[in-house]
VOGU-3710 file (C-alpha; in Angstrom, 3 decimals, decimal comma):
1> xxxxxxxxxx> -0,978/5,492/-7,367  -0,458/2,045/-8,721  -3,350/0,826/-10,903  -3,889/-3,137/-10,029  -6,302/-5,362/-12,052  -6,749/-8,302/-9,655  -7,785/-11,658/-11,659  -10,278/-14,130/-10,518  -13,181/-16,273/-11,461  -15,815/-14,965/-8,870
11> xxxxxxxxxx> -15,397/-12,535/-5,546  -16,797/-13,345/-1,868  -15,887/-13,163/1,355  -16,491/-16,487/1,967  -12,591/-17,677/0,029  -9,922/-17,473/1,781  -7,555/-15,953/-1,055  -10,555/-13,602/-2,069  -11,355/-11,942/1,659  -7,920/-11,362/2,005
21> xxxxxxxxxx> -7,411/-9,457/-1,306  -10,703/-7,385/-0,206  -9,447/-7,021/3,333  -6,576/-5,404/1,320  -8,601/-3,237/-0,643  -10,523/-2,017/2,318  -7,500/-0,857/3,911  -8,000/1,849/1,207  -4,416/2,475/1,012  -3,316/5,798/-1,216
31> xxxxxxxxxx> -0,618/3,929/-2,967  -2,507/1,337/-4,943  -6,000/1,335/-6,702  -7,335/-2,530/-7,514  -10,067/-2,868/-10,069  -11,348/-6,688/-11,029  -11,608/-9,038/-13,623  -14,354/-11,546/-13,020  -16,219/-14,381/-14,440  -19,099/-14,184/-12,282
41> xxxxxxxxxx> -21,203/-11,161/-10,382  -21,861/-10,707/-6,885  -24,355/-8,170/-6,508  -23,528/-7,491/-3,033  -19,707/-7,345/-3,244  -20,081/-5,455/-6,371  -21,572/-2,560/-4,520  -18,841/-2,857/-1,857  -16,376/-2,631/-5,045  -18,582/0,676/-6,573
51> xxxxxxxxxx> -18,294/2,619/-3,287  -14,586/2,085/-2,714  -13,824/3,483/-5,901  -12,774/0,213/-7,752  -13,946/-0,807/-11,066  -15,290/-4,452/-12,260  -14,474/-6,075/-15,392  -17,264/-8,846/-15,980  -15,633/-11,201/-18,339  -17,762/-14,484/-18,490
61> xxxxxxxxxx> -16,010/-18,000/-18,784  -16,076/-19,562/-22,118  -16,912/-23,499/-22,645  -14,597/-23,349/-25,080  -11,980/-25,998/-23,619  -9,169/-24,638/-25,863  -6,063/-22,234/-24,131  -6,113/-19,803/-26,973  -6,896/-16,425/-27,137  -7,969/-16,224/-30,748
71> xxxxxxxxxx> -10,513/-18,906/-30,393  -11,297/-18,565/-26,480  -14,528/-15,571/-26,130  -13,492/-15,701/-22,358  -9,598/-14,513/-23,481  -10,699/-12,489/-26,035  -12,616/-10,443/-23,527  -9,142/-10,360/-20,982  -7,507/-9,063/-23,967  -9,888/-6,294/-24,681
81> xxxxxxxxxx> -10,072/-5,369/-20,660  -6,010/-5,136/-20,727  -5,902/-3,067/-24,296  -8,619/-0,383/-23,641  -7,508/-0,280/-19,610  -3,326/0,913/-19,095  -3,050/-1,313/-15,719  0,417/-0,812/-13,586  0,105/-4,489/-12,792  -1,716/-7,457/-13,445
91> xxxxxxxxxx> -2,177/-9,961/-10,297  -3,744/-13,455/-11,693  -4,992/-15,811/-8,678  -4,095/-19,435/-10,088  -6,460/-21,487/-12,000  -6,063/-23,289/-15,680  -6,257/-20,463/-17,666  -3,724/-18,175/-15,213  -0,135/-18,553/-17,583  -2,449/-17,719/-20,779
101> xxxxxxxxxx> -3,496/-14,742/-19,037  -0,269/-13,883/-17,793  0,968/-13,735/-21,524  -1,692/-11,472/-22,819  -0,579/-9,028/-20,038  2,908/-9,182/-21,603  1,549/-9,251/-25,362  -0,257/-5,815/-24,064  2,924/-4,577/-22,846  1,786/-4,691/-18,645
111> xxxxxxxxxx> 5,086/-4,057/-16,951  4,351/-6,296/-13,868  2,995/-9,446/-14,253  1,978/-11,532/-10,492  1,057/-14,985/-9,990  -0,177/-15,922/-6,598  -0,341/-19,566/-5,572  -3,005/-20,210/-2,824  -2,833/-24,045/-2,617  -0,084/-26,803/-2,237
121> xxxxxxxxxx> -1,708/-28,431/-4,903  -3,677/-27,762/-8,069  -7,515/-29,716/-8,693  -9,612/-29,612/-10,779  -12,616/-32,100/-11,487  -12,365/-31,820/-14,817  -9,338/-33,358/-16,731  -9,094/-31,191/-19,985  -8,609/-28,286/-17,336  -6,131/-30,133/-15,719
131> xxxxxxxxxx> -4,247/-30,828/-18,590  -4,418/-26,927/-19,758  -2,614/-26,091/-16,683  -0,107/-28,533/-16,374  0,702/-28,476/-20,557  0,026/-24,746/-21,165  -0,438/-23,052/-17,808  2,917/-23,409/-16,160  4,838/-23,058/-18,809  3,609/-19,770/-19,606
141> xxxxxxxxxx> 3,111/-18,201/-16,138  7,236/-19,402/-15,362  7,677/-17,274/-18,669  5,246/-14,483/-18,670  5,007/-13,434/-14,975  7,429/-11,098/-12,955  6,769/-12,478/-9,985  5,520/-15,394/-8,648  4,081/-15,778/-5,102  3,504/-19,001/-2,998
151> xxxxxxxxxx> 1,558/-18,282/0,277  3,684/-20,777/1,959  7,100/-22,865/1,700  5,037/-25,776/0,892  2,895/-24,423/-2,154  6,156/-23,054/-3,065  7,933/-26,687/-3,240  4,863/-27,984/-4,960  4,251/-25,181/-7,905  7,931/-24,505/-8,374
161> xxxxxxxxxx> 9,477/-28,216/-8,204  10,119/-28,336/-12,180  10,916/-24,764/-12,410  14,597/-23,553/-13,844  17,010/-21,686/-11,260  15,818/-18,005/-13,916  12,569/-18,979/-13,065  12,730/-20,000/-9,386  14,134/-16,759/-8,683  11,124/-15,220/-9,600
171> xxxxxxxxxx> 9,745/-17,013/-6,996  9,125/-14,683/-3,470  6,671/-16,242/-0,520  4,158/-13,763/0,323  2,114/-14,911/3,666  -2,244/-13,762/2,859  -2,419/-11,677/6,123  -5,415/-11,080/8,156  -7,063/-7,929/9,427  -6,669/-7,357/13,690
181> xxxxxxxxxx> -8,430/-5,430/13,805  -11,826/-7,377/13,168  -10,693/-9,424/16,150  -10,125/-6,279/18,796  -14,019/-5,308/17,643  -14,784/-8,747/18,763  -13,356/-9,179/21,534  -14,480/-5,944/22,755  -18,402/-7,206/22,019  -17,737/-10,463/24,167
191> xxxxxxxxxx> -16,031/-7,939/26,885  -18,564/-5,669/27,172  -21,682/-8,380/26,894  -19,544/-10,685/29,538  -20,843/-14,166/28,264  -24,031/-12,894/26,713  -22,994/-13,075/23,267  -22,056/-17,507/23,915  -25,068/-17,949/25,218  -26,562/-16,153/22,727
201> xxxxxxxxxx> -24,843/-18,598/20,309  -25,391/-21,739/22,093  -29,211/-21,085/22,102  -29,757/-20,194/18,532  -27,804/-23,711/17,435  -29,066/-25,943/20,098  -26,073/-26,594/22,026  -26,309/-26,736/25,936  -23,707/-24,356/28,224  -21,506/-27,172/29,006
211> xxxxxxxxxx> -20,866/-28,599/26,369  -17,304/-28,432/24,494  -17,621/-27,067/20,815  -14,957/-28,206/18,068  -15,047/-25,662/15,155  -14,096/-25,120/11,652  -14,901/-22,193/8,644  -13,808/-23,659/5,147  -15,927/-24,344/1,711  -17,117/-28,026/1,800
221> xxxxxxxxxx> -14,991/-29,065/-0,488  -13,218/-32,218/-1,172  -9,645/-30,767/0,036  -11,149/-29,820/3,199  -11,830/-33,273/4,348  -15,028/-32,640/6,156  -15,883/-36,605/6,496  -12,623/-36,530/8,210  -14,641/-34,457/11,274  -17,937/-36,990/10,709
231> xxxxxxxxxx> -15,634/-39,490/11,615  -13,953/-37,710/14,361  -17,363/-36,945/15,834  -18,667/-40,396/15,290  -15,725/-41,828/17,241  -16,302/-39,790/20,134  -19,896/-40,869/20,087  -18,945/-44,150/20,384  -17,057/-43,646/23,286  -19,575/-42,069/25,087
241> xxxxxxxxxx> -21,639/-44,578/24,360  -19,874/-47,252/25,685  -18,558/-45,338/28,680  -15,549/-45,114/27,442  -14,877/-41,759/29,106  -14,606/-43,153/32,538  -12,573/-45,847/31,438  -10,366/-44,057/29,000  -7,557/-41,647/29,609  -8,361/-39,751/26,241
251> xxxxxxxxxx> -10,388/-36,569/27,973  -11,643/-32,863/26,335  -11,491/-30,311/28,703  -12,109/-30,230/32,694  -15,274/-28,569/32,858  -18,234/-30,473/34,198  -20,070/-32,437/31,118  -17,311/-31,659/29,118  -18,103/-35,251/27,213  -20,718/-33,567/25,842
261> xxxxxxxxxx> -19,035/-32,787/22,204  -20,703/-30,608/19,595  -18,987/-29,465/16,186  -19,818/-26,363/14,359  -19,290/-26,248/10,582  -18,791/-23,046/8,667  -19,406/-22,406/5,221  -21,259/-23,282/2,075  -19,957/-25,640/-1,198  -20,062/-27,735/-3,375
271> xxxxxxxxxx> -20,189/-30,693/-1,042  -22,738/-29,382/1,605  -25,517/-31,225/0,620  -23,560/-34,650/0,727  -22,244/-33,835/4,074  -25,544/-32,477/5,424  -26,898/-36,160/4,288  -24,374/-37,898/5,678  -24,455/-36,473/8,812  -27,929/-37,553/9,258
281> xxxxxxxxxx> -27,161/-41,194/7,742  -24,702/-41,505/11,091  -27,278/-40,100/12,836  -24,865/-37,456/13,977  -27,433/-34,179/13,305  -27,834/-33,397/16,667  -24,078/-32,905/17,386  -22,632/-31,683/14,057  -24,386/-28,003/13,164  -23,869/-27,260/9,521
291> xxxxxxxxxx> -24,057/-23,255/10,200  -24,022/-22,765/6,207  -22,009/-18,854/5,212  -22,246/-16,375/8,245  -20,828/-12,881/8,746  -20,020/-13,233/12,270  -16,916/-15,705/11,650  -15,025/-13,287/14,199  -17,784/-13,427/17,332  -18,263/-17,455/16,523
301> xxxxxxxxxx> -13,824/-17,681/17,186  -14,173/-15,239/19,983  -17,233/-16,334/21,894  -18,128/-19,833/20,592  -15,738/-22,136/19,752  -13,302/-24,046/22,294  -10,790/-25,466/19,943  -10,504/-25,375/16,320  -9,530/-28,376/13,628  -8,778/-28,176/10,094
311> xxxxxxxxxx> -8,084/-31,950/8,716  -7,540/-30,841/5,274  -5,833/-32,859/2,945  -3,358/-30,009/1,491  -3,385/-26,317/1,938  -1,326/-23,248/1,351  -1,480/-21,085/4,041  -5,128/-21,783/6,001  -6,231/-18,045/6,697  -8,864/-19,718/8,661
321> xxxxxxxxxx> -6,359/-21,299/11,122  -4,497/-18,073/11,731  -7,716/-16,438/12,252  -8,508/-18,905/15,164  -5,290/-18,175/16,386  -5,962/-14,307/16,470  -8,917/-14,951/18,585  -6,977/-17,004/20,713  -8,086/-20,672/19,970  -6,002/-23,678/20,240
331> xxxxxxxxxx> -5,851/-25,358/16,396  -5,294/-29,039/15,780  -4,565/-29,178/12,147  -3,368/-32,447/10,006  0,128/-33,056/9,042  -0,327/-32,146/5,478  -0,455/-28,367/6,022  2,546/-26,188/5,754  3,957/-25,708/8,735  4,772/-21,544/8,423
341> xxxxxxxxxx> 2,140/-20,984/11,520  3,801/-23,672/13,611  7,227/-21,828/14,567  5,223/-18,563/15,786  2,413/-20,122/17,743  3,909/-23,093/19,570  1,675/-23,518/22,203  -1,245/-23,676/20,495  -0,970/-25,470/17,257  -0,916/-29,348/17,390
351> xxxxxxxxxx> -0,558/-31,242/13,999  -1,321/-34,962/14,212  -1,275/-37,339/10,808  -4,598/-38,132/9,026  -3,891/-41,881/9,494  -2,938/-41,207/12,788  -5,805/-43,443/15,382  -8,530/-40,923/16,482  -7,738/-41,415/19,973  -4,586/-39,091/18,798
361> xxxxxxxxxx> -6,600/-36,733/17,713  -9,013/-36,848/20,848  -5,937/-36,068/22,692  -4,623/-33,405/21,321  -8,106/-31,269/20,690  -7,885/-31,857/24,879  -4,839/-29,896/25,270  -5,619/-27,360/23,114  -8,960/-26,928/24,635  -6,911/-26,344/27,796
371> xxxxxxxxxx> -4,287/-24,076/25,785  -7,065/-21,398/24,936  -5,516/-17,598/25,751  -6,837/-14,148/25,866  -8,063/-12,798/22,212  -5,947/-9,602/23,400  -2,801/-11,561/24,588  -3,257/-13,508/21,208  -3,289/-10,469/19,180  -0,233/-9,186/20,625
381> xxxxxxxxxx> 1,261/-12,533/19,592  0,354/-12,342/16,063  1,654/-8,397/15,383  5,568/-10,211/15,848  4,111/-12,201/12,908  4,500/-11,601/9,078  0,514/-13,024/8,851  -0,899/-9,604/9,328  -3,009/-7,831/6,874  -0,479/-4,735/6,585
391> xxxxxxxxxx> 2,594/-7,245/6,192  1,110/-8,771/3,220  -0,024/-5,115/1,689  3,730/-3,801/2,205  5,235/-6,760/0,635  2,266/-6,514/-2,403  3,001/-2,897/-3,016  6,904/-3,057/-3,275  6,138/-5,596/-5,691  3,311/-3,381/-7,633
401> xxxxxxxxxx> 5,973/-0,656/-7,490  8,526/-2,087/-9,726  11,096/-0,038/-12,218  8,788/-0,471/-14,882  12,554/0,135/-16,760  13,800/-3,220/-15,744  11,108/-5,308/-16,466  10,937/-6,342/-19,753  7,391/-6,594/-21,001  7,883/-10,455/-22,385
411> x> 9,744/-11,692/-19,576
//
């Protein structure tokens, strides 16, 4: 059994890179053990992590701004974790401080060193962090990691476009697969309780049987674009206002009422509160539901939504999206997300540009309202695809299971 400390600042099931890496460890696979280094506690995912058998390393972030590890409490504690713990591999989720860690695994003689990139881009609100991983960060991880894993072609391009051919071919895309199998429980719930479990939906958040429901499950964060969707909604208020949907070709659906346009938002942030405001400014509240987190995320794809959009300004690989397209949804998405989903699920993915007019958009959440499929046909669809949860844990554990021989400890 391969020993894996996994690297991050907190642990929920509410990040994308973060359920899948617990998906993985609930797999409870023989061949690899992951413990955790974190920054911050989750009481409840802790307990999740005690009864699987994995330990937690609680390593609090310093506000020391400095890279160092002899002046940085925060990397003076990583050090101490890798020293008194003989890990297989270490597996560091990107953020400023991901190359410095990557080094002290290398310093402390870790034979396999992993870098996963989860974004096509790197933010941070706070420039001295910025700086740390652009001056110190990259440098070291292209020096100090074995391998290094973009979830997509795109977030390869980005984090790799400076790197040297040696350290490019470290470089090996590794698609964050999703679990099927939460999607065959679903579906079976909304087969057995015919349409019980939509209506059951539809009355707790106000929205009448008709009606059409866009959706979307992401943190309200900046990247995410979320006034992007206030403005989509806003637009299509307007045009029922002015009776613009018996003039207008631009249509959602064929049911009857299906002008009748609600939008469900999933998730929790950093941003909720100014979107939750602003929604009532444009007096939208009654259309746009801010849901906050919810566990359900499988039955709301299966049984609630009609069509799903993700207007994000950059991604990696949006685990969201291919969950909607597990349950079956249609998915408009903008044209700055990588496009590794779009050559296995034709039929239902439309991309359309962010500066693109809305009536664009309006169009194309129509015909993928209308392109809709069986959860079950859908899932048989996505095991042809390299996005499932045991794909990603095969590729993981080949790389885990490296000659230790021909890696050299300082890379």
């Amino acid at each position: 059994m391969k020993r894996v400390l996994q690297v991050f600042g907190t642990l929920s099931d509410a990040g994308g890179a973060e359920k899948w890496i617990l998906d993985l460890l609930r797999m409870g696979d023989p061949r690899v053990r992951f413990d955790f280094l974190l920054s911050q506690k989750n009481n409840v995912i802790l307990s999740e992590l005690c009864r699987l058998g994995s330990k937690l390393h609680l390593v609090p972030f310093s506000k020391c701004p400095l890279p160092w590890s002899w002046c940085n409490p925060y990397l003076r504690g990583v050090r101490k974790v890798l020293r008194n713990n003989k890990y297989d591999a270490v597996h560091v989720h990107q953020f400023d401080l991901s190359g410095e860690i990557l080094r002290l695994a290398a310093q402390e003689r870790v034979p396999v060193r992993v870098m996963s990139v989860h974004a096509s881009k790197y933010e941070n609100p706070r420039f001295y962090r910025r700086f740390i991983h652009y001056v110190y960060g990259r440098p070291y991880i292209f020096r100090y990691a074995t391998n290094i894993l973009p979830c997509s072609q795109t977030a390869a391009e980005s984090f790799t476009s400076f790197a040297t051919q040696s350290q490019n071919a470290k470089k090996q895309i590794l698609c964050t697969g999703i679990n099927p199998k939460v999607f065959e429980d679903a579906n079976r719930r909304r087969n057995e309780n015919k349409n019980e479990i939509s209506k059951r939906f539809r009355r707790e958040l106000g929205i009448p049987d008709h009606a059409i429901i866009l959706g979307h499950v992401g943190r309200f964060s900046h990247p995410k674009n979320h006034c992007f969707l206030l403005d989509l909604m806003e637009f299509l208020q307007d045009m029922k206002n002015d009776s613009l949907y018996e003039k207008s070709t631009v249509k959602i659906g064929n049911r009857e009422g299906g002008q009748d346009v609600y939008a469900v938002l999933v998730g929790q942030g950093e941003q909720w509160e100014e979107i939750r405001c602003d929604t009532q400014n444009r007096k939208l509240e009654d259309r746009v539901i801010l849901t906050g987190l919810r566990s359900d995320i499988p039955d709301l794809l299966c049984s609630l939504f009609d069509v799903f959009i993700l207007p994000s300004f950059y991604e990696g690989l949006p685990i969201a999206a291919m969950e909607a397209l597990a349950a079956g949804l249609g998915v408009v998405y903008s044209d700055r997300i990588s496009r590794e989903l779009d050559d296995f699920f034709p039929q239902r993915i439309r991309r359309v540009a962010l500066d693109a007019p809305k009536t664009e958009w309006v169009n194309a959440i129509g015909e993928m309202v209308a392109a809709r499929c069986e959860t079950s046909l859908a899932l048989t669809e996505l095991a042809t695809t390299p996005f499932t949860l045991q794909a990603s844990l095969e590729q993981l554990i080949s790389i885990y299971q490296q000659d230790v021989d021909s890696t050299s400890p300082f890379g």
